[in-house]
C-alpha positions in Angstrom: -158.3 112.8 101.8 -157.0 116.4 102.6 -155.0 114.8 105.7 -153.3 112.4 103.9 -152.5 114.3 101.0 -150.5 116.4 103.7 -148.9 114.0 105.2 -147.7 112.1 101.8 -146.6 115.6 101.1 -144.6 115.7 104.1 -143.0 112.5 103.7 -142.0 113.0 100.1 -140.2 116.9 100.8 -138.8 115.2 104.1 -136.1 113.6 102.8 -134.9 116.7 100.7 -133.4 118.0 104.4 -130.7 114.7 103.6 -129.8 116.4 100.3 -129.3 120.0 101.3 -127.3 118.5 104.4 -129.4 120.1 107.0 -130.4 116.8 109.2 -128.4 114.6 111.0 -130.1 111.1 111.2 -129.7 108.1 112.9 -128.8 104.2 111.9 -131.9 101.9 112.2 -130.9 99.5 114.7 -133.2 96.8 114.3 -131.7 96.3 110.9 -128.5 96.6 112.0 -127.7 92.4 111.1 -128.7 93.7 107.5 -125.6 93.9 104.9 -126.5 97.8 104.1 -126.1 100.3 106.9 -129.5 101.6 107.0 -130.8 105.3 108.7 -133.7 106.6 109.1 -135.3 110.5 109.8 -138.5 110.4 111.2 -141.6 112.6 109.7 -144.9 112.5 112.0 -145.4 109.3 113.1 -143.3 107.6 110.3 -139.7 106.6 109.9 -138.1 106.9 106.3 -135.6 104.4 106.4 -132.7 104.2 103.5 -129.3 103.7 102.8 -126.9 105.0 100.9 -125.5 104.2 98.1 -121.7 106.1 97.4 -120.1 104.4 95.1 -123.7 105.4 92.8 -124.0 108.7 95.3 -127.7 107.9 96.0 -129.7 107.9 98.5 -132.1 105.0 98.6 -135.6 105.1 100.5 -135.9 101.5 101.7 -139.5 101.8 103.4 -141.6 103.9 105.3 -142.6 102.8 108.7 -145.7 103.7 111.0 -143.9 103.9 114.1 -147.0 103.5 115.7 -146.9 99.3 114.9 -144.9 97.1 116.5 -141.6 98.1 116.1 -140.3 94.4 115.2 -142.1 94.3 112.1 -139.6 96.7 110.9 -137.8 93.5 110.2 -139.8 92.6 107.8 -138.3 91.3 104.0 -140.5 91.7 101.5 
């Protein structure tokens, strides 16, 4: 329980570095078909993938990945 308490920790403060400016990240390719441009910064073994939104000047966290599954099912719509 103590491990993944840390690591949601982790995950949830990671995306603050997009805020403060501090990160550079990359697009997501496998959703590159998608209409949104999606990115992703990676924490562990997890990608946090979102978009953002500028007309609303939002970020929005789309999913978060286990990088260590097939990467395809990144494709997934749910």
């Amino acid at each position: 329980i103590r491990v993944a308490k840390k690591i949601v920790k982790e995950i949830i403060t990671e995306p603050n570095k997009l805020v403060k400016g501090t990160f550079s990240t990359q697009i997501e390719d496998l959703l590159i078909d998608r209409e949104n441009k999606y990115y992703y910064l990676t924490c562990n073994n997890y990608k946090i993938i979102y978009c953002i939104d500028e007309e609303k000047n939002l970020i929005k966290i789309s999913d978060i990945f286990d990088t260590r599954q097939n990467p395809i099912k990144i494709k997934r719509i749910k």
